[in-house]
Residue, then its C-alpha position, 0 to 999 in steps of 0.5 A: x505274437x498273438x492278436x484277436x481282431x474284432x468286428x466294428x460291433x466287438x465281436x471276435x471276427x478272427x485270431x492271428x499269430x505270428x512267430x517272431x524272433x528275438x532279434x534284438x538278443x543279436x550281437x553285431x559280428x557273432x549273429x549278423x554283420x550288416x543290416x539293410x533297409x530295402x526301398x525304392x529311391x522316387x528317382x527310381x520310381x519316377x525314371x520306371x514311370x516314365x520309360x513305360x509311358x514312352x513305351x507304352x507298357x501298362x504298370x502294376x503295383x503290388x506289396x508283399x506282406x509276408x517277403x521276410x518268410x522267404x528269404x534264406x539265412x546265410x549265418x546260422x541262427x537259433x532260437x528258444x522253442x516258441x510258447x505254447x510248441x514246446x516239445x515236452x520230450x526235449x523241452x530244451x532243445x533249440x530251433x536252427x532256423x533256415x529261413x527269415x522271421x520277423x524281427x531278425x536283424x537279416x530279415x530285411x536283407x534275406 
């Protein structure tokens, strides 16, 4: 996916790109076996909150944008060489992926 942000005034401020799998290709059994959503429960939270307030600690919070590039596959997942990095000496060739990409059914488990 390729998007280009721009200023308030309209001018280009920066390009971004991200690589993004087809995972809605994936068939349940063959490329994956279960999907997870990973959220906190408030109970959870709350329950945190609480303990460090009784001892004192101080709390910190943080989101992890890009969380889904570090996981590692478990099954062996491949794709079609991305638009605009075909290898033109072997245009078909696939790529085995070790880690995660965005749009991978494993992505939120990995």
């Amino acid at each position: 996916m390729y998007k280009v942000k721009h200023n308030a005034d309209g001018f280009v401020s920066r390009y971004k790109a991200r690589l993004v799998a087809k995972g809605y290709a994936q068939t349940y059994g063959i490329d994956y076996e279960e999907t997870y959503s990973l959220v906190a429960k408030m109970t959870t939270v709350r329950a945190i909150i609480v303990m460090a307030t009784a001892k004192g600690w101080s709390l910190h919070q943080m989101d992890v944008k890009n969380v889904f590039l570090h996981g590692d596959l478990q099954e062996e997942v491949y794709m079609e060489q991305p638009p605009g990095y075909v290898d033109q000496t072997h245009p078909n060739l696939v790529c085995k992926l070790k880690k995660a990409l965005y749009g991978l059914k494993q992505a939120p488990r990995a």
